[in-house]
C-alpha positions in Angstrom: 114.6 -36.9 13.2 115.3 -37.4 17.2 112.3 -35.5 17.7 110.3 -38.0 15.2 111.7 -41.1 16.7 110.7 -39.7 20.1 107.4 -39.1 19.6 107.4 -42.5 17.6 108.4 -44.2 20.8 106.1 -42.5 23.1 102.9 -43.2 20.8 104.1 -47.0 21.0 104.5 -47.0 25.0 101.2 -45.0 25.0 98.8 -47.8 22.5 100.5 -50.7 24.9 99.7 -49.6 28.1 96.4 -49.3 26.6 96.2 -52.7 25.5 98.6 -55.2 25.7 97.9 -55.4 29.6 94.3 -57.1 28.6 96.4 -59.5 26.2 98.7 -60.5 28.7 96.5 -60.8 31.3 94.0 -63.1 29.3 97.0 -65.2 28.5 98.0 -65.8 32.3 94.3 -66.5 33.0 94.1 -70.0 31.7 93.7 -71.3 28.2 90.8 -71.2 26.6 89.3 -74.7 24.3 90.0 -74.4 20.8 86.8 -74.3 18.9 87.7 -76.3 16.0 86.4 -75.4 12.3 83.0 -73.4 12.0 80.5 -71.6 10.1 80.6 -68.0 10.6 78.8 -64.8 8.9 79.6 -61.1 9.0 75.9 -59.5 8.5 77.3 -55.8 7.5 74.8 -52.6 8.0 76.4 -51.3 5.4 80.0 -51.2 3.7 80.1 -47.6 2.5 80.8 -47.5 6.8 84.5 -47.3 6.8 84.8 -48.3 10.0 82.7 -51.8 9.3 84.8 -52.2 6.2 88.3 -52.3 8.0 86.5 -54.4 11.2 85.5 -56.8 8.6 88.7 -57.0 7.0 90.8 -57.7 10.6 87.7 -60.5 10.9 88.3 -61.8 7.5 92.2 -62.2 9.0 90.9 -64.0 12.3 88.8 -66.5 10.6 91.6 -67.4 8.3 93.6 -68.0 11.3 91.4 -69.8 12.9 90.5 -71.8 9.7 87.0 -71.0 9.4 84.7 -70.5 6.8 83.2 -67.2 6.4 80.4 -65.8 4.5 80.0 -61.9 4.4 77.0 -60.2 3.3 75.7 -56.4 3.1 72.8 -55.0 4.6 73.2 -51.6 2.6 71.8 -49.7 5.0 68.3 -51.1 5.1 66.3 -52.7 7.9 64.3 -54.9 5.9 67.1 -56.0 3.8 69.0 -57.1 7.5 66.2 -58.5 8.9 65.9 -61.0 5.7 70.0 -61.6 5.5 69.9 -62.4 9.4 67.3 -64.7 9.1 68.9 -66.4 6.0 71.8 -66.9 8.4 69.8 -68.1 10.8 68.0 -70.5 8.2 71.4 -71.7 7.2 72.4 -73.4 10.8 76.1 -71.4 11.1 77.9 -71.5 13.6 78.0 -67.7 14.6 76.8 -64.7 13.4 78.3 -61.1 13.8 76.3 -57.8 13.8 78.6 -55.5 12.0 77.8 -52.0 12.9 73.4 -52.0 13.2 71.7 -52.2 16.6 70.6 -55.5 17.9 67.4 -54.6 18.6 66.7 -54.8 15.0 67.0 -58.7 15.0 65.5 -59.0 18.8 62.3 -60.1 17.4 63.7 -62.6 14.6 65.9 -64.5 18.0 61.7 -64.7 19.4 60.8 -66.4 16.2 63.7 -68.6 15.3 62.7 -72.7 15.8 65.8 -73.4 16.5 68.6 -72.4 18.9 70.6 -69.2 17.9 73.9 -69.4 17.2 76.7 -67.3 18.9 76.2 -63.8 18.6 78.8 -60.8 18.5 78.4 -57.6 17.6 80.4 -54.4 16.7 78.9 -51.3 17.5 75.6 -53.4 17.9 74.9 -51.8 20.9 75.7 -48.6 23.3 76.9 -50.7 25.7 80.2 -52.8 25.5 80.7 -56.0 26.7 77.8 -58.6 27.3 74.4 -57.4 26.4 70.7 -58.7 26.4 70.9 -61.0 23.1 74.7 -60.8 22.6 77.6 -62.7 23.8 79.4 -59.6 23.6 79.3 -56.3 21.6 82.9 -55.3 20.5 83.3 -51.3 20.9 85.6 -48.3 22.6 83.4 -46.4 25.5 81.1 -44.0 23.3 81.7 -41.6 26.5 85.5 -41.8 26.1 85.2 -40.8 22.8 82.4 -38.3 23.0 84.9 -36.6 25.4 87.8 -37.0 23.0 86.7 -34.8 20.1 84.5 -31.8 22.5 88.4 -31.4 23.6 89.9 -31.2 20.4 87.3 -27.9 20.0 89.3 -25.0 20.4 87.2 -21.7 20.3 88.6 -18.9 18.1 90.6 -15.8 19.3 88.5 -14.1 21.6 85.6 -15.7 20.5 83.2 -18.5 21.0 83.3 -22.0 19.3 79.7 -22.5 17.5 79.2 -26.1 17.1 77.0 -28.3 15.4 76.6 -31.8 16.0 75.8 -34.1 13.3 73.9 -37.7 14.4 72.0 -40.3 13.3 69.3 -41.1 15.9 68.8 -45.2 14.0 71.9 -45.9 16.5 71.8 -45.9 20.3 75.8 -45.6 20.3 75.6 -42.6 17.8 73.1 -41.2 20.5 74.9 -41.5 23.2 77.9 -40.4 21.9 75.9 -37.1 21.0 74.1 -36.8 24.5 77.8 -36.8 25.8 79.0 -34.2 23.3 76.4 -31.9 24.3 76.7 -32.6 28.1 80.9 -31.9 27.6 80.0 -28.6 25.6 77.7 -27.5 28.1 80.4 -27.2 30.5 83.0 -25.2 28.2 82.8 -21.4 29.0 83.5 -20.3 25.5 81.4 -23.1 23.1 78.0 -22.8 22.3 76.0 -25.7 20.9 74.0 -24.4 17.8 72.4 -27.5 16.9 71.8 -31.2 16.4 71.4 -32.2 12.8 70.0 -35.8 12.8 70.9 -37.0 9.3 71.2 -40.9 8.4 74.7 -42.0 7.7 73.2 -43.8 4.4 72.1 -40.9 2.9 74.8 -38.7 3.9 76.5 -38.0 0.9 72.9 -36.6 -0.6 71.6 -34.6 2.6 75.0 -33.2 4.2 75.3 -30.2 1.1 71.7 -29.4 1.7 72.1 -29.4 5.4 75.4 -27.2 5.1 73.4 -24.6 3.5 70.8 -24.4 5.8 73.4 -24.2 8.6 75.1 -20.9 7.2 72.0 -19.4 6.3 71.2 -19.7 10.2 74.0 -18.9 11.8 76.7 -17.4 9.9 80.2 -16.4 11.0 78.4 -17.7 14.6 79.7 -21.4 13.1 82.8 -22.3 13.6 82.7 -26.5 14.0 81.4 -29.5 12.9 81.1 -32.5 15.3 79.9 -35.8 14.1 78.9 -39.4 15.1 80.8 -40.8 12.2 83.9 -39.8 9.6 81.2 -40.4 6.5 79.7 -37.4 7.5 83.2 -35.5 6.3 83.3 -36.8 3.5 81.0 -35.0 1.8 81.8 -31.5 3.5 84.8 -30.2 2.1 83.7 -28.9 -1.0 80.2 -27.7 0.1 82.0 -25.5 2.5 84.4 -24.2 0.1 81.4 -23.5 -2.4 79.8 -21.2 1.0 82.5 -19.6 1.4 83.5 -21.5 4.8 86.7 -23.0 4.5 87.6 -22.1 8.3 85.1 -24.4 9.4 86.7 -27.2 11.8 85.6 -30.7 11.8 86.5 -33.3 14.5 84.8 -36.7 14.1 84.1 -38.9 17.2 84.8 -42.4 15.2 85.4 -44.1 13.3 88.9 -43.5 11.8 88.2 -45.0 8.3 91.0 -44.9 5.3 89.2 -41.5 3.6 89.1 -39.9 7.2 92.8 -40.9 7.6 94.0 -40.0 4.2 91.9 -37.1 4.2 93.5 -35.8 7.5 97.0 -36.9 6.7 97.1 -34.4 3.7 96.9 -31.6 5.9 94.6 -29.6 3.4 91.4 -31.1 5.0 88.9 -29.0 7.0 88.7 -32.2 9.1 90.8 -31.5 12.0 90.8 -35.1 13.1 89.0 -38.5 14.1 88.8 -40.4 17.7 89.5 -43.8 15.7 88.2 -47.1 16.5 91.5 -49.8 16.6 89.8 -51.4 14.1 92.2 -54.3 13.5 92.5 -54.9 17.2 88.5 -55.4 17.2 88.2 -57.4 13.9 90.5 -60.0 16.0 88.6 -59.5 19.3 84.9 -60.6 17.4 86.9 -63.5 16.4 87.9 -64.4 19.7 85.1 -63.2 21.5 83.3 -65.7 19.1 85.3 -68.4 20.0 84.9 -68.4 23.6 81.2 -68.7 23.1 81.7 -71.6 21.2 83.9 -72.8 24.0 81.2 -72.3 26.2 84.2 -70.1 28.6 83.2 -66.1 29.8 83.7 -62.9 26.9 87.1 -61.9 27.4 85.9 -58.2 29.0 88.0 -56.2 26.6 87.7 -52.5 26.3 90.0 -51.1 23.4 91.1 -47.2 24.0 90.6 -45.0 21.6 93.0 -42.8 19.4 93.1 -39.0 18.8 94.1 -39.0 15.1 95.5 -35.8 14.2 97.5 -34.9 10.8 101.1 -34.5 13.4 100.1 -38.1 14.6 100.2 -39.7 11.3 102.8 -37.9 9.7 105.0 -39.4 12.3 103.9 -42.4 12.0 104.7 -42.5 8.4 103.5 -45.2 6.4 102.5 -47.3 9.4 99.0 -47.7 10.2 97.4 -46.8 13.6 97.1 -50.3 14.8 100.3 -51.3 13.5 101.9 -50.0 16.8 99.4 -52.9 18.6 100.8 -55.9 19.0 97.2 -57.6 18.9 97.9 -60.4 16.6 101.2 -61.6 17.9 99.3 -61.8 21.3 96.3 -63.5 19.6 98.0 -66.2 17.9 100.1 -66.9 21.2 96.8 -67.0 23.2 95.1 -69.5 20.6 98.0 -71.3 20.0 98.3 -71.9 24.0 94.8 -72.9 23.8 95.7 -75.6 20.9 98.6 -77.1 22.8 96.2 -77.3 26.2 93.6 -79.5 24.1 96.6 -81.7 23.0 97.9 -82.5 26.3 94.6 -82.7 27.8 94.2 -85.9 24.9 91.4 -84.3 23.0 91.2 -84.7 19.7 90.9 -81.4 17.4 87.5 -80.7 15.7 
């Protein structure tokens, strides 16, 4: 139990140095105008994306706070169907709009055609950038390089052997691409990998082409497989028993994002082939679209936030026990000080709340 407790404490100093010193030091930096009530929507790509589902959950918590009113809708993984949603929203007159999880360039040309202003625009993983980007006020992501990196060193080649990887991608996104240009660059330089190949399979169809694309794989390469990389956890969750049905239950998977509840549960059970996830702090961003929102309503600069992300292995979560990854984040605490502080500047300045 020291041991646990130890490690406890070290994986708590570890997630605030990585974070809290962009809380504080946005806190210090001046106040920031309350926005008053507004109109917000969370356009999803699509909800069978874990990683969307828990961002938009976090959101859903922000917005309460906040005390706007949110609409949510679900692109189910179809262009046209986004295209139409965005422009509803657009139609509509809200406030703000985010992109949960599709690329903005899908909506570039709709901004083109709109006859009236846009509204505020955030995005998660709506871009391979972070930060500020051509039509958003910011894009809310980890560094897809930071993460690439993460899971090519969780690849650990076999006795005396090579490591045979495949990478699995979906080319729709140009964060999933270049987390895979990375994970091929950081394989390239490890004497005992060898890339075997890139399967570029959409996330939506994943559960019906990963079997299919198992197969293939082992009639190709054979024993010369030994690991599965992949943009996203959804592609795990349709490998385990394909695997075991080849035969190839000694295949390793490591997922570079998102960190969804399967993935989690899946690698807490310690019976999964899925070694681990480089996981999003999904709660953490939920609240940082919020805010980011809310400094482009207060006309004031995106906040420049870059959250680290977190090697989830089955040792990490068993000693966190039932707590959640971000539980260890003191995000909201921080959040509510921050806006809170911004509410008591409007009150002294003698503006009246919207």
């Amino acid at each position: 139990m020291p041991l646990a407790r130890a490690i406890h404490n070290a994986i708590s100093r570890w997630c605030r140095h990585a974070v809290l010193g962009l809380l504080v030091a946005c806190i210090a930096g001046g106040a920031v105008a309350q926005a008053g009530p507004r109109r917000v929507v969370f356009l999803a790509q699509d909800f069978r994306n874990g990683g969307i589902t828990t961002v938009y959950r976090s959101f859903e918590q922000a917005c309460q706070e906040l005390g706007w009113t949110l609409s949510v809708v679900n692109g189910k993984g179809d262009k046209a169907v986004i295209r139409r949603l965005f422009d509803e929203a657009l139609a509509a007159g809200v406030d703000g709009i985010v992109l949960g999880g599709f690329d903005e360039a899908d909506i570039a040309d709709r901004l083109a055609a709109a006859s009236r202003p846009p509204p505020a625009l955030v995005g998660w993983h709506a871009s391979a950038a972070h930060g500020p980007t051509p039509y958003l006020f910011a894009n809310v992501s980890t560094d897809p390089h930071v993460v690439a990196d993460m899971a090519v060193a969780l690849v650990t080649p076999p006795s005396g052997g090579q490591a045979g990887v495949v990478i699995f991608n979906d080319s729709r996104f140009d964060i999933a691409n270049v987390k895979t240009l990375r994970m091929r660059d950081a394989l390239s330089r490890c004497a005992r990998c060898e890339l075997l190949a890139v399967e570029d399979l959409p996330i939506a169809s994943a559960a019906k082409d990963v079997p299919a694309a198992l197969e293939k794989l082992q009639q190709r390469f054979g024993k010369r497989w030994t690991h599965v990389l992949a943009i996203n956890d959804i592609y795990m969750d349709s490998m385990h028993f394909p695997l075991q049905a080849l035969g190839r239950g000694d295949i390793v998977g490591i997922a570079a994002g998102d960190g969804s509840r399967t993935a989690l549960s899946r690698i807490r059970s310690g019976r999964s082939q899925q070694l681990a996830t480089i996981a999003e702090p999904t709660g953490l961003q939920g609240w940082q679209l919020a805010d980011e929102l809310r400094r482009a309503f207060a006309k004031q600069p995106p906040s420049g936030r870059v959250a680290q992300p977190i090697a989830v292995t089955t040792e990490l979560l068993r000693q966190l026990g039932p707590l959640e990854i971000d539980d260890l984040l003191p995000y909201r605490a921080e959040y509510r000080q921050q806006w809170s502080t911004s509410q008591q500047g409007r009150a002294k300045a003698g503006e009246t709340p919207k």
